[in-house]
C-alpha positions in Angstrom: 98.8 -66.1 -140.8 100.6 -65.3 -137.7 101.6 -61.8 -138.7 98.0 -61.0 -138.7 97.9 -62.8 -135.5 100.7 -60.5 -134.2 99.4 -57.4 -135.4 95.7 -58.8 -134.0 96.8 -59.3 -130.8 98.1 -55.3 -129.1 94.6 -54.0 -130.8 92.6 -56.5 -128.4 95.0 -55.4 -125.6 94.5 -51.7 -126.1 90.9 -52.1 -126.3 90.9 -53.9 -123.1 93.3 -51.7 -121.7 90.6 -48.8 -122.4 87.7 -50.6 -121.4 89.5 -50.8 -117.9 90.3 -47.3 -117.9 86.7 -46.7 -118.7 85.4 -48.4 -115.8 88.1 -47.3 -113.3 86.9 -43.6 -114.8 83.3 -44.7 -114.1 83.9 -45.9 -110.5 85.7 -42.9 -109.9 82.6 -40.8 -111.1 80.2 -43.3 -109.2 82.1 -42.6 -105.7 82.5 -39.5 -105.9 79.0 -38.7 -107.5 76.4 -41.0 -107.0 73.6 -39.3 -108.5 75.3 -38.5 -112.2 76.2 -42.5 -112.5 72.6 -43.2 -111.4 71.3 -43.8 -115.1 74.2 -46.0 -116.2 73.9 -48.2 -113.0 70.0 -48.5 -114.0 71.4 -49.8 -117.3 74.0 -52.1 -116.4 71.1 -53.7 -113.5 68.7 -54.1 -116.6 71.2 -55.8 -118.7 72.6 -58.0 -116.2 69.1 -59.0 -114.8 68.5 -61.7 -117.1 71.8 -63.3 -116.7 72.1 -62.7 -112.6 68.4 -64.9 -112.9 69.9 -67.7 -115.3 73.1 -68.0 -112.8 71.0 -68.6 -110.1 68.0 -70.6 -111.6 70.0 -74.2 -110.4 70.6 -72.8 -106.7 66.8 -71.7 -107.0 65.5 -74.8 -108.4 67.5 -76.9 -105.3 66.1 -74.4 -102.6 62.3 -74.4 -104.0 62.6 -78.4 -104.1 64.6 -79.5 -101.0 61.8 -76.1 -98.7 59.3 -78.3 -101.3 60.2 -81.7 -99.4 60.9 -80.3 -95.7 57.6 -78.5 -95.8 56.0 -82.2 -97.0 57.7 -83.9 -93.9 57.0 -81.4 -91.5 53.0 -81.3 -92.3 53.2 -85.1 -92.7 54.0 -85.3 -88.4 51.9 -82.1 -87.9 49.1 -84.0 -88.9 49.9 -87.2 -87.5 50.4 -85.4 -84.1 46.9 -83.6 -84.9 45.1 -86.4 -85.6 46.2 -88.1 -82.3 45.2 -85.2 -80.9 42.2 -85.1 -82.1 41.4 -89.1 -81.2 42.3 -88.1 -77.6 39.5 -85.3 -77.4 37.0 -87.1 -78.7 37.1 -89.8 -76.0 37.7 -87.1 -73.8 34.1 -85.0 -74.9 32.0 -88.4 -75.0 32.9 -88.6 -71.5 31.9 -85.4 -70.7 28.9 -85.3 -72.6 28.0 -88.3 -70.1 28.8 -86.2 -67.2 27.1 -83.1 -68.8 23.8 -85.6 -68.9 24.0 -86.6 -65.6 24.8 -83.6 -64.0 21.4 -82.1 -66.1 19.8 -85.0 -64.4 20.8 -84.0 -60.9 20.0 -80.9 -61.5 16.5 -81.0 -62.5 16.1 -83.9 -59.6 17.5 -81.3 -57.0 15.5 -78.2 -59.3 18.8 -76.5 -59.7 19.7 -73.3 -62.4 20.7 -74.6 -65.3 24.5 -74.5 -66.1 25.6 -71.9 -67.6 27.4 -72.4 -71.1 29.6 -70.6 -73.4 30.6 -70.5 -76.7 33.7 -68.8 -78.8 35.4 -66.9 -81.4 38.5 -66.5 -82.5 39.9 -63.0 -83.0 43.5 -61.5 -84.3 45.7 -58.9 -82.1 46.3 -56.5 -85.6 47.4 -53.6 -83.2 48.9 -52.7 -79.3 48.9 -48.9 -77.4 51.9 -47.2 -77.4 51.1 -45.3 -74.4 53.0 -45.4 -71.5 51.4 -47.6 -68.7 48.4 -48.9 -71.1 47.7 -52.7 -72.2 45.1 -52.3 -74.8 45.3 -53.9 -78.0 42.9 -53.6 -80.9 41.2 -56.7 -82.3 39.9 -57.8 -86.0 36.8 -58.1 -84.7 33.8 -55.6 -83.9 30.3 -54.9 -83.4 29.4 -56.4 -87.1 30.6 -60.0 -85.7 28.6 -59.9 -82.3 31.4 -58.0 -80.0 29.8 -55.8 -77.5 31.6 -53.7 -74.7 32.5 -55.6 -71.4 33.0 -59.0 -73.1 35.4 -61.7 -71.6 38.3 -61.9 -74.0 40.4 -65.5 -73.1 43.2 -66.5 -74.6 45.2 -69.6 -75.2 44.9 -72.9 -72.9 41.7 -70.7 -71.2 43.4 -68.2 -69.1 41.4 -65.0 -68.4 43.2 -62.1 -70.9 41.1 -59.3 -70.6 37.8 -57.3 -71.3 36.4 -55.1 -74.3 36.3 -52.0 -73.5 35.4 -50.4 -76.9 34.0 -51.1 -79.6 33.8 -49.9 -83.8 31.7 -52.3 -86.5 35.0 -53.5 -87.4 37.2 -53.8 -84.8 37.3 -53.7 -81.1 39.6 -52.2 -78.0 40.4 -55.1 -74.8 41.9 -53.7 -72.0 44.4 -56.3 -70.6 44.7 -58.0 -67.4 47.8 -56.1 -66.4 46.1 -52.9 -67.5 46.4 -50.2 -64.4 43.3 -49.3 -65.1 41.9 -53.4 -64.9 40.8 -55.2 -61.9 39.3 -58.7 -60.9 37.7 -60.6 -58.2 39.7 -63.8 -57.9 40.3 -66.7 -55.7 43.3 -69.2 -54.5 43.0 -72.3 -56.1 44.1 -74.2 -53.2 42.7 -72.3 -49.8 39.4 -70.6 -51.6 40.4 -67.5 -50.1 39.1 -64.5 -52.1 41.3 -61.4 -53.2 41.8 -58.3 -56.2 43.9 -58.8 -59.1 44.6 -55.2 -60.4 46.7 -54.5 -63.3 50.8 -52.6 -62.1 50.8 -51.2 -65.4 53.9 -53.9 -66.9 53.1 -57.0 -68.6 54.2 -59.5 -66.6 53.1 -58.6 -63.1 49.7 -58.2 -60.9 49.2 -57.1 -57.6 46.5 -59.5 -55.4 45.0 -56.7 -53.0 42.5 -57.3 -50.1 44.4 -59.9 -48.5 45.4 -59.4 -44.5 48.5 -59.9 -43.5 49.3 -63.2 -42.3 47.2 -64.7 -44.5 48.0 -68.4 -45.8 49.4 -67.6 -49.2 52.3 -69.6 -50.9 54.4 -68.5 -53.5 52.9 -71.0 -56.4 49.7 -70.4 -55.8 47.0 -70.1 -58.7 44.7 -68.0 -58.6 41.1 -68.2 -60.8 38.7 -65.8 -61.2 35.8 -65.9 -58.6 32.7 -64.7 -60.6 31.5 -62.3 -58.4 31.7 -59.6 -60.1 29.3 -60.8 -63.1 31.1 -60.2 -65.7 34.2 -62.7 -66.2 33.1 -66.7 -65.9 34.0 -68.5 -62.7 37.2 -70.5 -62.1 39.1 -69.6 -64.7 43.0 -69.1 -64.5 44.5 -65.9 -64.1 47.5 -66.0 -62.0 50.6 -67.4 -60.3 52.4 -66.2 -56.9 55.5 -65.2 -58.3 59.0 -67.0 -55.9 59.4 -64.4 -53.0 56.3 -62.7 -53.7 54.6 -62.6 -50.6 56.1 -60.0 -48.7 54.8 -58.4 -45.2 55.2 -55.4 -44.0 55.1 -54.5 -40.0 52.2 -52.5 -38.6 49.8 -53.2 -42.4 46.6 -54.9 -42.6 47.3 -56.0 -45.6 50.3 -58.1 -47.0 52.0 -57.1 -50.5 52.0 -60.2 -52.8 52.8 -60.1 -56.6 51.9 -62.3 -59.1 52.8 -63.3 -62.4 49.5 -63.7 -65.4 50.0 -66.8 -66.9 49.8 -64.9 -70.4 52.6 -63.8 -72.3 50.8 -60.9 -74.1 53.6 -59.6 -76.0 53.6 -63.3 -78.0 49.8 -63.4 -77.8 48.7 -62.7 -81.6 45.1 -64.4 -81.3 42.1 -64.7 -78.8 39.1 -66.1 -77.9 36.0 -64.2 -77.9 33.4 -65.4 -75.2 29.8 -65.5 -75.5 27.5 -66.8 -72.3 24.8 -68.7 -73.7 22.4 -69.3 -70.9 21.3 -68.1 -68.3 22.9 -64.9 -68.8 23.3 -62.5 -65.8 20.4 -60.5 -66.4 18.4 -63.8 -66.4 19.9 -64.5 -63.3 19.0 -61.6 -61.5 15.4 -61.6 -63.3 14.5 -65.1 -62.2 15.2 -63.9 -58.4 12.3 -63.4 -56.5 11.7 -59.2 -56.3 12.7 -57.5 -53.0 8.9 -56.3 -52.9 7.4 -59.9 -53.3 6.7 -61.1 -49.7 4.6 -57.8 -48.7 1.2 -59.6 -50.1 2.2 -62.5 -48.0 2.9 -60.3 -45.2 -0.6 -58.9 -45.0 -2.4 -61.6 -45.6 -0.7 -63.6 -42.8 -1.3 -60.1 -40.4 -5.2 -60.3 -42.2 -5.3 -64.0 -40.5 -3.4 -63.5 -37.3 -6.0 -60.9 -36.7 -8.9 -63.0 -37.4 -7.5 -65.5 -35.3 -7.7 -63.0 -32.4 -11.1 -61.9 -33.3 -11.7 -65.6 -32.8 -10.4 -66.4 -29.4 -12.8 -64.6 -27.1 -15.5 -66.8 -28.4 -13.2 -69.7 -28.0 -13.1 -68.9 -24.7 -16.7 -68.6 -24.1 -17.6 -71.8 -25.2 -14.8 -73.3 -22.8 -16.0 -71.5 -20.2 -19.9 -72.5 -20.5 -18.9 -76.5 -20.8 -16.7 -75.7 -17.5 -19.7 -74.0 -15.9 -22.1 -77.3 -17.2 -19.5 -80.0 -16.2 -20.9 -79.3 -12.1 -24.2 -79.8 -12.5 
């Protein structure tokens, strides 16, 4: 029994003795000669698949169930914090609903234009230009879901983010705020005073043009858009005075003042699409009065001034006739 053991024991060695100068060949091979070892690598992956999955099936197991668990928790005071949410707005729209009555009210007392309203759609950012100076990004959305050309894009907490400026049935172009190519009327928040945002061509500053020098501007200041251009909604944010941004320069009209949007667009991944319900702007402009209007009323009141002159001699006449009587 142990001589077989004895003799037993250098055949294992020598076999493991080649099987290590086997591999130490292969390795060898493998460095040297990557693509020839290629096959026997595939081999050796295949085989040891199943065994590489067994090994790690407990680690796996642990990970799916602890993620499992901390996904549970985590959703658990999502939704708690969403539903408080949620309780807060409510009370918040029933009391604007009340003022949104009243102020109907008022305005039908006082014959006032009705409000205008909006309503929104969310849209995903699937694509940005790469060329130099541009901020136009391409949307999800396109003529197929109601996008037209020159609509107001928002984005998150209601700040002004841009315009379309092209459109295809499935997607859509907006031109950014900080386009160089963009511009819009706004106003300061604070003094009403009236300026240009235009787009510097970077995404984190505007220039506010159109203001004279010495003007009262603050660094802080917000500025909302003004609506006088017709196209982007009143009063909506689109800037901040950036610190040490008002700058003048001796001998111009006009002081330089920089301002930062109060968009980051390069973390900006979805929108808000913004339809005007009523009255829209050519509404507006067709329930003015015409510019040619008043020239019936014109003539007629010229038709009746000169009547009234036709009128006066005899006017006259009979005044003069009771003056002549009144003596005898």
């Amino acid at each position: 029994m142990n001589d077989t053991d004895y003799h037993a024991t250098p055949g294992l060695s020598f076999q493991f003795v080649l099987l290590l100068i086997a591999a130490l060949s292969l390795m060898a091979v493998d460095y040297r000669n990557p693509t020839a070892t290629k096959p026997i690598r595939t081999g050796f992956s295949i085989v040891a698949y199943p065994l590489q999955r067994i090994v790690d099936a407990p680690f796996d197991l642990y990970t799916k169930v602890t993620g499992f668990f901390a996904n549970q928790l985590h959703l658990a005071s999502e939704n708690a914090a969403l539903k408080e949410q949620l309780r807060l707005y409510s009370v918040q729209y029933r009391d604007m609903q009340v003022l949104e009555q009243q102020n109907a009210r008022l305005r039908d007392l006082l014959k006032v234009d009705k409000r205008v309203g909006y309503t929104f759609t969310m849209a995903e950012v699937i694509a940005a230009s790469d060329e130099r100076g541009r901020q136009v990004v391409t949307l999800n959305k396109g003529s197929r879901d109601g996008v037209h050309e020159k609509q107001v894009v928002l984005a998150e907490g209601g700040n002004i983010y841009g315009q379309v400026v092209e459109v295809t049935p499935f997607s859509s172009k907006v031109m950014e705020l900080t386009d160089r190519q963009h511009a819009i009327p706004v106003r300061n928040l604070r003094t009403g005073m009236r300026a240009l945002a235009s787009g510097t061509g970077k995404a984190d500053i505007l220039e506010l043009k159109s203001i004279v020098a010495g003007s009262n501007v603050q660094d802080g200041d917000v500025f909302v858009s003004s609506g006088l251009d017709m196209l982007f909604p009143p009063d909506f944010p689109v800037a901040k005075v950036i610190p040490n941004g008002v700058q003048y320069i001796p001998g111009d009209p006009f002081a330089n003042i920089s301002a930062k949007p109060l968009i980051n667009f390069d973390n900006t991944r979805e929108v808000l699409l913004l339809w005007r319900i009523s009255p829209s702007p050519a509404e507006m402009l067709s329930a003015a009065p015409p510019a040619s209007s008043p020239k019936p009323a014109d003539t007629k009141t010229k038709k009746d001034e000169k009547t009234k002159k036709d009128e006066k001699p005899a006017s006259k006449a009979t005044t003069t006739n009771k003056t002549v009587e009144r003596p005898q």
